[in-house]
N, CA and C atoms as a LAMMPS dump frame, in Angstrom:
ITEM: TIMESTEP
0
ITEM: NUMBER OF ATOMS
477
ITEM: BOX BOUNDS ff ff ff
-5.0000000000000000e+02 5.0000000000000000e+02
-5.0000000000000000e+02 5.0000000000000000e+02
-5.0000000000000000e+02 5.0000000000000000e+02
ITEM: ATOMS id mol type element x y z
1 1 1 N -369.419 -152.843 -212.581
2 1 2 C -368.062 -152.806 -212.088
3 1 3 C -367.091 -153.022 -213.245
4 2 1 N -367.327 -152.51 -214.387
5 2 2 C -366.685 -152.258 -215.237
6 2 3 C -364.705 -152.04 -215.042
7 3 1 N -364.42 -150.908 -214.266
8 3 2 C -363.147 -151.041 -213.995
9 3 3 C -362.294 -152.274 -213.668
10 4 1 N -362.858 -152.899 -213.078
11 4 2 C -361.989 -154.355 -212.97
12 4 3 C -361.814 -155.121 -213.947
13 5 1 N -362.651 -154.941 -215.251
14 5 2 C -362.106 -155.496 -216.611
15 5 3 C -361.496 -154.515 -216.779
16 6 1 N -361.394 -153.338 -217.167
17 6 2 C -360.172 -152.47 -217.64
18 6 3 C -358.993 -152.199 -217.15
19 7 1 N -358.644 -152.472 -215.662
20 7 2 C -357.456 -152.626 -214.872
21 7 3 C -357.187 -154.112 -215.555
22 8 1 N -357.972 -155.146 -215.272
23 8 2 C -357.304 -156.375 -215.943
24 8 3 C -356.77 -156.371 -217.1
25 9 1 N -357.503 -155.756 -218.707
26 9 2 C -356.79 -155.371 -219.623
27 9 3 C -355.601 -154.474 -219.648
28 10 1 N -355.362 -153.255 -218.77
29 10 2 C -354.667 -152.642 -219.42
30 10 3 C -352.982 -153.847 -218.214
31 11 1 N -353.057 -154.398 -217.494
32 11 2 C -352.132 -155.152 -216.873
33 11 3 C -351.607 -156.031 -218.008
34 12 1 N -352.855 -157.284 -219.103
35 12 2 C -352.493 -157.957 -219.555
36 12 3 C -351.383 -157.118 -220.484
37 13 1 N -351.942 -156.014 -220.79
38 13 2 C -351.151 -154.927 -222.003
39 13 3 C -350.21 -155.087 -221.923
40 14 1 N -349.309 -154.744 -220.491
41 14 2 C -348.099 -154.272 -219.972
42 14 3 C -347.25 -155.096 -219.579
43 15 1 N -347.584 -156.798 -219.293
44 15 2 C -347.194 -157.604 -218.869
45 15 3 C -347.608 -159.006 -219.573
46 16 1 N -346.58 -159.093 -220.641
47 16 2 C -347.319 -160.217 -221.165
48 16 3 C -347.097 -161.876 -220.667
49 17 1 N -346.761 -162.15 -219.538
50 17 2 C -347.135 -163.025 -218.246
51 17 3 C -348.489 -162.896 -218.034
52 18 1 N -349.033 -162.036 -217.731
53 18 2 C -350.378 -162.385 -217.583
54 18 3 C -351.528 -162.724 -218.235
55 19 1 N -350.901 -162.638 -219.747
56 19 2 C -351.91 -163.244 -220.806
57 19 3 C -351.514 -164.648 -220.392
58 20 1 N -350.001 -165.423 -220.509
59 20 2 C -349.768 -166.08 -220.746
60 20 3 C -349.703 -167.307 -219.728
61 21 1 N -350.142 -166.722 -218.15
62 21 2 C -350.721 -167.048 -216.695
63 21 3 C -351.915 -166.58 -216.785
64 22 1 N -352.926 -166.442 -217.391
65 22 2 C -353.653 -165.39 -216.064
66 22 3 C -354.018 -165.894 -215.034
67 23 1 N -353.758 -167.045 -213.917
68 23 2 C -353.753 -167.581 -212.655
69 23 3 C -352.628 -166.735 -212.024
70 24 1 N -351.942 -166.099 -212.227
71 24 2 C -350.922 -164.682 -212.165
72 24 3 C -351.821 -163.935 -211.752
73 25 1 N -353.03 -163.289 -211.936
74 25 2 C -353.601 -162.317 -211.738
75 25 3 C -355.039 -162.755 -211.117
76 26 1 N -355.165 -162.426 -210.421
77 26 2 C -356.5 -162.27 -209.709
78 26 3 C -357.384 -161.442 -209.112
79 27 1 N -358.199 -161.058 -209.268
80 27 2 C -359.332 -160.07 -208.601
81 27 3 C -360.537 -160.349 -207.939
82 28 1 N -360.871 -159.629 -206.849
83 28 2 C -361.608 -159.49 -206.482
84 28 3 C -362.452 -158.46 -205.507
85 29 1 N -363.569 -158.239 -205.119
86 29 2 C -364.485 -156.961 -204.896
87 29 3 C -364.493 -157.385 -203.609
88 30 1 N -364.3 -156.471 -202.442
89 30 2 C -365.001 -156.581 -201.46
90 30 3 C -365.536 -154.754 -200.505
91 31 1 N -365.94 -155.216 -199.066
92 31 2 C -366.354 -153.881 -199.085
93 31 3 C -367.447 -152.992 -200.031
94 32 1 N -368.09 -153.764 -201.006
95 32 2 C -368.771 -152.929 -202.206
96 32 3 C -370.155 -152.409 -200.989
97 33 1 N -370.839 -151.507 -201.969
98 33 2 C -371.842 -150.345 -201.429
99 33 3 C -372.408 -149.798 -202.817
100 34 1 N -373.625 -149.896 -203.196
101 34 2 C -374.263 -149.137 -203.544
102 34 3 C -374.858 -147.754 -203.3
103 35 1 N -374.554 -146.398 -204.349
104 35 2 C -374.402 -145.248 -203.55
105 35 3 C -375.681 -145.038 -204.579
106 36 1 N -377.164 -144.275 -204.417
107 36 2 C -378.26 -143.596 -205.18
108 36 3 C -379.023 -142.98 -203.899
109 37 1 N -379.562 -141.935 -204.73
110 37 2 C -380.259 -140.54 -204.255
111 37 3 C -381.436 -140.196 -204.459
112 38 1 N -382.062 -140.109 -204.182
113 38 2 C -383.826 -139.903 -203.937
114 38 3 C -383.816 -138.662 -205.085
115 39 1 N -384.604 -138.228 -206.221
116 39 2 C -384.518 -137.352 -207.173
117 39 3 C -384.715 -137.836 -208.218
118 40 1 N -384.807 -137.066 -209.304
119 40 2 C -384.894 -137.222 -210.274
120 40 3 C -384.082 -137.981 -211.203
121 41 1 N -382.817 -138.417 -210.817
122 41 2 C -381.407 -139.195 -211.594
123 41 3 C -382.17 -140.313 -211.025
124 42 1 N -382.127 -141.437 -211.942
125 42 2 C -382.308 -142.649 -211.003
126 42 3 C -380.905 -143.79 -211.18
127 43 1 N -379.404 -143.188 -211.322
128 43 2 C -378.801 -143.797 -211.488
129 43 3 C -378.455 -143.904 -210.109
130 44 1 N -376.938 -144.732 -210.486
131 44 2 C -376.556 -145.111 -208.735
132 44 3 C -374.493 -145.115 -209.182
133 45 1 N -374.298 -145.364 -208.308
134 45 2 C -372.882 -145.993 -208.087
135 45 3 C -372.407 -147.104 -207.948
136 46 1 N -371.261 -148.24 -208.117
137 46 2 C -370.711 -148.909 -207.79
138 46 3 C -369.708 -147.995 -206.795
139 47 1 N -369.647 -148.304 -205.22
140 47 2 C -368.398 -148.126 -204.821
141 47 3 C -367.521 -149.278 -204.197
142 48 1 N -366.691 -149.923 -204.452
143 48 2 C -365.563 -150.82 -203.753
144 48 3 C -364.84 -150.681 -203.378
145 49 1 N -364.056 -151.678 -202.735
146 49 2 C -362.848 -152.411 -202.949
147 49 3 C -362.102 -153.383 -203.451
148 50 1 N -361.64 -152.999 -204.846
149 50 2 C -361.151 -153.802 -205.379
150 50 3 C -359.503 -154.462 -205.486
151 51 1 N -359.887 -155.305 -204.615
152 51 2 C -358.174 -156.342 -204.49
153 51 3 C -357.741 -157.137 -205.537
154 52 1 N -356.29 -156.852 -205.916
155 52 2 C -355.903 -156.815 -207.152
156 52 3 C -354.552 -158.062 -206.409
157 53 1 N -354.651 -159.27 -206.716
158 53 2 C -353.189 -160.009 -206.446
159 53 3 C -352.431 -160.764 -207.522
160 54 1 N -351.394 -160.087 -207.504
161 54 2 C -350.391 -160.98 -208.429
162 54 3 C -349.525 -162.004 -207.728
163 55 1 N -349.604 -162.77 -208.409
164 55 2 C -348.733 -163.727 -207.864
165 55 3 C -347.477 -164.246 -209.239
166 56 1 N -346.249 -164.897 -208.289
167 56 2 C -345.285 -165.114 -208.872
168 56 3 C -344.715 -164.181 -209.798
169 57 1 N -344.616 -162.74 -209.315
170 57 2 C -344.393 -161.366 -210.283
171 57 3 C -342.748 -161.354 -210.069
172 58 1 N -341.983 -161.687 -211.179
173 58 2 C -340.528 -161.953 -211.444
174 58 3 C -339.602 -160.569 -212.132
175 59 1 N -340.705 -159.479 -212.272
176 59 2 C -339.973 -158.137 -212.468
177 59 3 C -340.11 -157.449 -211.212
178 60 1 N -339.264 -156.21 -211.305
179 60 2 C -339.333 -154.926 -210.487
180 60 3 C -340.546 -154.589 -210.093
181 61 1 N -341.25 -155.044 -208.637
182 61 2 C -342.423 -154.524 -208.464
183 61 3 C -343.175 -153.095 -208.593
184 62 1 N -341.676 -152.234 -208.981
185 62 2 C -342.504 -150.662 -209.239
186 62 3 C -342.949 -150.382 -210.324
187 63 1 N -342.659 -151.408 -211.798
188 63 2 C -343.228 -151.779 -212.396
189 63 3 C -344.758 -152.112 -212.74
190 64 1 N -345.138 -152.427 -211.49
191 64 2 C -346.576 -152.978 -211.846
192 64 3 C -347.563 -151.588 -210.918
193 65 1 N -346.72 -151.117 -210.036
194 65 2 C -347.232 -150.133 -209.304
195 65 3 C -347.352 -148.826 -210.107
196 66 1 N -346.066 -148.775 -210.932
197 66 2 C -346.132 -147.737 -212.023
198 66 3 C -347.448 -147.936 -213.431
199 67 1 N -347.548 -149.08 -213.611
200 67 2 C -348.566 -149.309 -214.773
201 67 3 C -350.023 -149.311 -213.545
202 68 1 N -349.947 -149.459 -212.581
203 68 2 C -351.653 -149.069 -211.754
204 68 3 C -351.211 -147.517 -211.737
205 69 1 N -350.573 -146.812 -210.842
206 69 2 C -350.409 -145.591 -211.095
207 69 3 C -351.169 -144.835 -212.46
208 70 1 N -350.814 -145.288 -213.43
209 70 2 C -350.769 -144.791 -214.89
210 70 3 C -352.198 -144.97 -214.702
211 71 1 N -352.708 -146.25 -214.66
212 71 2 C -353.836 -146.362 -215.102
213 71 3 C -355.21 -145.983 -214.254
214 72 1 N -354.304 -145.429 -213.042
215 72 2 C -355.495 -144.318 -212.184
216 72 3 C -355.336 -143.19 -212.887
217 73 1 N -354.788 -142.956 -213.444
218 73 2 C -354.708 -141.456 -213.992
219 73 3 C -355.924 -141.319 -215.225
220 74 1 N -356.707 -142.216 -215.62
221 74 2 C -357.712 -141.678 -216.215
222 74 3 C -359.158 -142.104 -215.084
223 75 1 N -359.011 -143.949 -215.14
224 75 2 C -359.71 -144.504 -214.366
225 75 3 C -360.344 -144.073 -213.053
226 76 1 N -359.634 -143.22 -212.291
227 76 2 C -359.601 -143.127 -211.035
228 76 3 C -359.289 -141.754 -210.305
229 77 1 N -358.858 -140.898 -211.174
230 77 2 C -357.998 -139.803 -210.469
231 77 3 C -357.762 -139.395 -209.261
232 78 1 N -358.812 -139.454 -208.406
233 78 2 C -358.948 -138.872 -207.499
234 78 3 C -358.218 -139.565 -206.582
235 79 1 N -357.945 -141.182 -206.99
236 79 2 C -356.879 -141.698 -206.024
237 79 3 C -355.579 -141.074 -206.113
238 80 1 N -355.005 -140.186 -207.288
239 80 2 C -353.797 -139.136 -207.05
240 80 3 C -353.909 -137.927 -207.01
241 81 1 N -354.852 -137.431 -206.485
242 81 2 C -355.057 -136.14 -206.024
243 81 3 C -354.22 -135.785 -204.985
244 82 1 N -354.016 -134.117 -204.616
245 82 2 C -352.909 -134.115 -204.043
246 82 3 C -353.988 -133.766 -202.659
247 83 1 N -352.779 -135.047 -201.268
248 83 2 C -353.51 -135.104 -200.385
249 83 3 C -354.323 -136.198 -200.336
250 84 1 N -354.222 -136.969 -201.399
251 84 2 C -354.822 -138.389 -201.383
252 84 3 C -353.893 -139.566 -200.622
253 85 1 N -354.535 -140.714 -199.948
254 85 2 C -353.824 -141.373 -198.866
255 85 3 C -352.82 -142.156 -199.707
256 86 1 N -353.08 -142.295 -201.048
257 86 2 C -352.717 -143.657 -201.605
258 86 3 C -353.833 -144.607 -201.933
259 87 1 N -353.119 -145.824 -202.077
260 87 2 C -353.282 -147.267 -201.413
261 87 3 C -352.449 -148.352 -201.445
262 88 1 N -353.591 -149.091 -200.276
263 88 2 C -352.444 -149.848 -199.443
264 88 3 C -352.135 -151.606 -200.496
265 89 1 N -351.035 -152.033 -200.037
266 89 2 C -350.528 -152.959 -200.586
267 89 3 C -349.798 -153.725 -199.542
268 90 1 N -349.575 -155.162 -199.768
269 90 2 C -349.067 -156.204 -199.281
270 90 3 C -348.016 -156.922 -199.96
271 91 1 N -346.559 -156.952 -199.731
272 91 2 C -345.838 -157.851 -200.079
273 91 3 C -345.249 -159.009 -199.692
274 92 1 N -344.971 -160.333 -200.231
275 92 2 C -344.54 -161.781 -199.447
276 92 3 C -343.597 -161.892 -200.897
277 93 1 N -342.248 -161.987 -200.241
278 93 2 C -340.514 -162.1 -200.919
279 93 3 C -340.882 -163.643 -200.802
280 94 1 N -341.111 -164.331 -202.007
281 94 2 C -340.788 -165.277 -202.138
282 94 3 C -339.449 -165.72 -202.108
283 95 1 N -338.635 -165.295 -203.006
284 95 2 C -337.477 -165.18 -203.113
285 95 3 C -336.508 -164.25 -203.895
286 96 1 N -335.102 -164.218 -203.816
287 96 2 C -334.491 -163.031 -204.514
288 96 3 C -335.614 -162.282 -206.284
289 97 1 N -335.725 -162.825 -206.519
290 97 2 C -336.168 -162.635 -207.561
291 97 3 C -338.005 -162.608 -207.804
292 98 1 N -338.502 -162.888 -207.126
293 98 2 C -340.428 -163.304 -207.212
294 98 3 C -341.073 -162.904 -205.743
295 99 1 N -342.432 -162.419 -206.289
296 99 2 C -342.62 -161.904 -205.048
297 99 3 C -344.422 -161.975 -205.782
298 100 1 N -345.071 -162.206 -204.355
299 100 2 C -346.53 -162.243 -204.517
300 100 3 C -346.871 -160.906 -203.836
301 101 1 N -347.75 -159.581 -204.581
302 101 2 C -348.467 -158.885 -204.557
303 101 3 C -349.943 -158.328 -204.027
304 102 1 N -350.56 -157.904 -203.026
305 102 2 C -351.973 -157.683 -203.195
306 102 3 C -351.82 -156.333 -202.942
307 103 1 N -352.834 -155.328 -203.701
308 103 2 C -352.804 -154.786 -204.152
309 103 3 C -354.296 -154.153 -203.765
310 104 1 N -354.575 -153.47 -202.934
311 104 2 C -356.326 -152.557 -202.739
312 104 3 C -356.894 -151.396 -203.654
313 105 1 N -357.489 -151.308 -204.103
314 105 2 C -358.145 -150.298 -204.773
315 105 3 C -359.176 -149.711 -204.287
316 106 1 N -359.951 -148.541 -203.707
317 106 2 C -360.768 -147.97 -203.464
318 106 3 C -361.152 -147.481 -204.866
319 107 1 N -362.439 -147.909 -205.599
320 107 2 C -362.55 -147.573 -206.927
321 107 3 C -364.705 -147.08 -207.049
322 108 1 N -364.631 -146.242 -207.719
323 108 2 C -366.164 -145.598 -208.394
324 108 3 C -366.038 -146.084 -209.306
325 109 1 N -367.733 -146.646 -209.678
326 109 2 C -368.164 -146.589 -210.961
327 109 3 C -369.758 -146.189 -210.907
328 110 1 N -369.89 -145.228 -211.949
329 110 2 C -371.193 -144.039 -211.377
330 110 3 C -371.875 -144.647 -213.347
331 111 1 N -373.328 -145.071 -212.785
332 111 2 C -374.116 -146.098 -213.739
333 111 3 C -375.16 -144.731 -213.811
334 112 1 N -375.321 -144.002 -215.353
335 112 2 C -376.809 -143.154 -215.292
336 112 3 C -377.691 -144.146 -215.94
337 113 1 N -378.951 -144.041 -215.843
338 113 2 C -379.883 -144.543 -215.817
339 113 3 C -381.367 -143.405 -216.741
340 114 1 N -381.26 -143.907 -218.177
341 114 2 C -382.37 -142.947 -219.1
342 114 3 C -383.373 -143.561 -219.154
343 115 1 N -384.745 -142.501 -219.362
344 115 2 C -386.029 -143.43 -219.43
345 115 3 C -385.732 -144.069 -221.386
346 116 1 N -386.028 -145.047 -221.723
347 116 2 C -386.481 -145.812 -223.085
348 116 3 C -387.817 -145.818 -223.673
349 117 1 N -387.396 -146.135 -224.663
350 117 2 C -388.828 -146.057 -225.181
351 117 3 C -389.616 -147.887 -224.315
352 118 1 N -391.065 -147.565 -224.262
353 118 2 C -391.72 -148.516 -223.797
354 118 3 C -391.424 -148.743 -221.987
355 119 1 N -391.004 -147.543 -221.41
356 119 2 C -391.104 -147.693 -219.858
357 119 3 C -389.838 -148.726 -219.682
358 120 1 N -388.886 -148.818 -220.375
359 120 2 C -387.649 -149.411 -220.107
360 120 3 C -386.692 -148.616 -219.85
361 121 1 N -385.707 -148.66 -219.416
362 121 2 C -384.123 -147.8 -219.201
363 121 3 C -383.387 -148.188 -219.311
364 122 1 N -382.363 -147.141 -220.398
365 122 2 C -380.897 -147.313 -220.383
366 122 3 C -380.077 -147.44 -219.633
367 123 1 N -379.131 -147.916 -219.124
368 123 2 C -378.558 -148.495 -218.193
369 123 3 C -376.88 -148.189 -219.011
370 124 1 N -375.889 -146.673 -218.105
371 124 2 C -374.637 -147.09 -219.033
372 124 3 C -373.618 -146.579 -217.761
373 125 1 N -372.519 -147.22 -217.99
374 125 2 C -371.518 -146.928 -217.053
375 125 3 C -370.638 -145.725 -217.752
376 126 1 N -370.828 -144.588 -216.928
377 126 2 C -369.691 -143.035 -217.414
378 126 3 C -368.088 -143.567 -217.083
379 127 1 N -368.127 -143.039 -218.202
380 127 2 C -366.427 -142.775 -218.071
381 127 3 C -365.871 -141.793 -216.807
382 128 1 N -364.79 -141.696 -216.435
383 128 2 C -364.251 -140.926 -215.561
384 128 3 C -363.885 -139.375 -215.576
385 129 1 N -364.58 -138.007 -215.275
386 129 2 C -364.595 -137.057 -216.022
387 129 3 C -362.818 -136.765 -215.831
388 130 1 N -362.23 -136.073 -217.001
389 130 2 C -361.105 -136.017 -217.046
390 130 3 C -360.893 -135.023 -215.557
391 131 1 N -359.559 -135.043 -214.99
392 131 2 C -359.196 -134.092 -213.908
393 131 3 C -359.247 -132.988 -214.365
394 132 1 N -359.154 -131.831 -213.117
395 132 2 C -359.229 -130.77 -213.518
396 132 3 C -357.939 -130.273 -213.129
397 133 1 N -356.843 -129.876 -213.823
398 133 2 C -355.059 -129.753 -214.074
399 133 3 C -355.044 -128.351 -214.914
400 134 1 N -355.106 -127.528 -213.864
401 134 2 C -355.07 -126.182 -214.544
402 134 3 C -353.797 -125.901 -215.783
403 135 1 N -353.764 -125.583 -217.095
404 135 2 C -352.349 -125.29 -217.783
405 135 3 C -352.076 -124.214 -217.539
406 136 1 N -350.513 -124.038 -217.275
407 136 2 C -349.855 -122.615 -216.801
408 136 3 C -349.83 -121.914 -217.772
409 137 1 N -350.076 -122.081 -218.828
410 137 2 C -349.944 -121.17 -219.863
411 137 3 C -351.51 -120.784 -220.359
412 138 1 N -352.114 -121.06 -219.824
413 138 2 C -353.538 -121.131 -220.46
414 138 3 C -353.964 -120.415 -219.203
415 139 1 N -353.696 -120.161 -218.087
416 139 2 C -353.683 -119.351 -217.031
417 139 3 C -353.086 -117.733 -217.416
418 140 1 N -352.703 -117.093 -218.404
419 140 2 C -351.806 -116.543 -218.498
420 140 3 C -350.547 -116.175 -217.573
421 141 1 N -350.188 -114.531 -217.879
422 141 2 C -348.628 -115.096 -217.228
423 141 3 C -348.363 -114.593 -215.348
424 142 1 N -349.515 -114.856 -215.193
425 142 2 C -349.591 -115.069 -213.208
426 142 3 C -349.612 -113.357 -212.647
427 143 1 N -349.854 -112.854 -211.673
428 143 2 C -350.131 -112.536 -210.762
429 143 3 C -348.602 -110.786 -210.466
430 144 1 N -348.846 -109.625 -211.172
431 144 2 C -348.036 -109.014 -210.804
432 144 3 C -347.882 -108.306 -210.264
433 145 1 N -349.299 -107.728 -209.637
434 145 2 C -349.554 -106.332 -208.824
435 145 3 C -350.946 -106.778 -208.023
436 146 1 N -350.76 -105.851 -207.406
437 146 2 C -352.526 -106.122 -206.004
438 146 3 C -353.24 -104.956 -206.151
439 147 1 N -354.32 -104.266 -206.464
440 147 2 C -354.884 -103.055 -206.408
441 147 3 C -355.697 -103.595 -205.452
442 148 1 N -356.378 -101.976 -204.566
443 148 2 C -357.483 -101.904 -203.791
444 148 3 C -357.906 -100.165 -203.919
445 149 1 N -359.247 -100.458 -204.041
446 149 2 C -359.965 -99.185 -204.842
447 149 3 C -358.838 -97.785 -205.311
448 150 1 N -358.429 -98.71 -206.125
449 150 2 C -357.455 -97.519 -207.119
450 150 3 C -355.676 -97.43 -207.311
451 151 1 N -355.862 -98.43 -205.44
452 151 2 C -353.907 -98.041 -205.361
453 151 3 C -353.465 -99.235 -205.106
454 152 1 N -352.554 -99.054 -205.764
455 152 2 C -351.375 -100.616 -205.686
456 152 3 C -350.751 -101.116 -204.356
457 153 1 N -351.151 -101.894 -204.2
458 153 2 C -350.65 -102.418 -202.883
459 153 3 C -349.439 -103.541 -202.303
460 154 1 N -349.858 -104.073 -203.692
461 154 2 C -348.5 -105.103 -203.836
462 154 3 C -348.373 -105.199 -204.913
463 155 1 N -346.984 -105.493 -206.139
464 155 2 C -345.76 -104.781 -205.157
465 155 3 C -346.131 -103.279 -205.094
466 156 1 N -345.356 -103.102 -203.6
467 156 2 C -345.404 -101.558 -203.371
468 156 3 C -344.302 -100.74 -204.521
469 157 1 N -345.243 -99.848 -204.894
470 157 2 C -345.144 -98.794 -205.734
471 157 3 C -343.27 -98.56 -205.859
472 158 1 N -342.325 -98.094 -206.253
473 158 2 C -341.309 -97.565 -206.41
474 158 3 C -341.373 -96.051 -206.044
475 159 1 N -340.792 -95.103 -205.239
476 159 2 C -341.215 -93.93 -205.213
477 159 3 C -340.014 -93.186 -205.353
């Protein structure tokens, strides 16, 4: 479960309260499930839920939603896929200014598993394969005519 140290780092990054609290920040897993498949891979999955609570957070909470945002964007993608639900969050207004946070994560972490030398195995947690974000220009320049066995169909011809 690797991601929950790297969400914790990249927070301390962005917020340096939470180096300087980290009783500010708290985590924890629930909901977890082990996901593996009968075959030849003998790796498996971490899947969770990982609850993320800040407490006593004295900036702009879109702030901290914007730095998780960000940091699904390698970690996680698929939580911003389009057509993805989100996730859900909890707020308690302490007061004008401070406010305690929790924060859910639906999060993967996919563990392969190599044979070693001496009947032992490697054991490593993959990175997140980058999204797939087609470039418009690398698409060339789109879509200008329709043929069907020979004749143009869209746009219709000029005559």
């Amino acid at each position: 479960m690797k991601k929950a140290d790297l969400l914790r780092a990249a927070l301390v990054a962005a917020h340096p309260d939470f180096a300087k609290n980290p009783d500010h920040l708290t985590m924890w897993v629930e909901k977890g499930r082990i996901s593996a498949r009968l075959g030849p891979q003998r790796g498996f999955s971490w899947e969770y839920d990982l609850n993320v609570l800040v407490s006593g957070f004295v900036d702009d909470p879109s702030w901290l939603m914007f730095w998780i945002c960000d940091w699904l964007r390698t970690q996680q993608p698929d939580l911003l896929a389009s057509g993805a639900e989100g996730f859900p969050f909890e707020v308690d207004i302490l007061n004008e200014k401070t406010v305690d946070l929790q924060i859910t994560l639906s999060l993967r972490d996919i563990v392969s598993a190599i044979p070693g030398p001496g009947g032992r195995w490697d054991l490593a947690t993959l990175a997140e394969p980058a999204p797939m974000i087609p470039d418009a220009q690398a698409l060339g320049p789109g879509l200008t005519s329709i043929w069907v066995d020979g004749q143009q169909v869209a746009p219709l011809p000029a005559d």
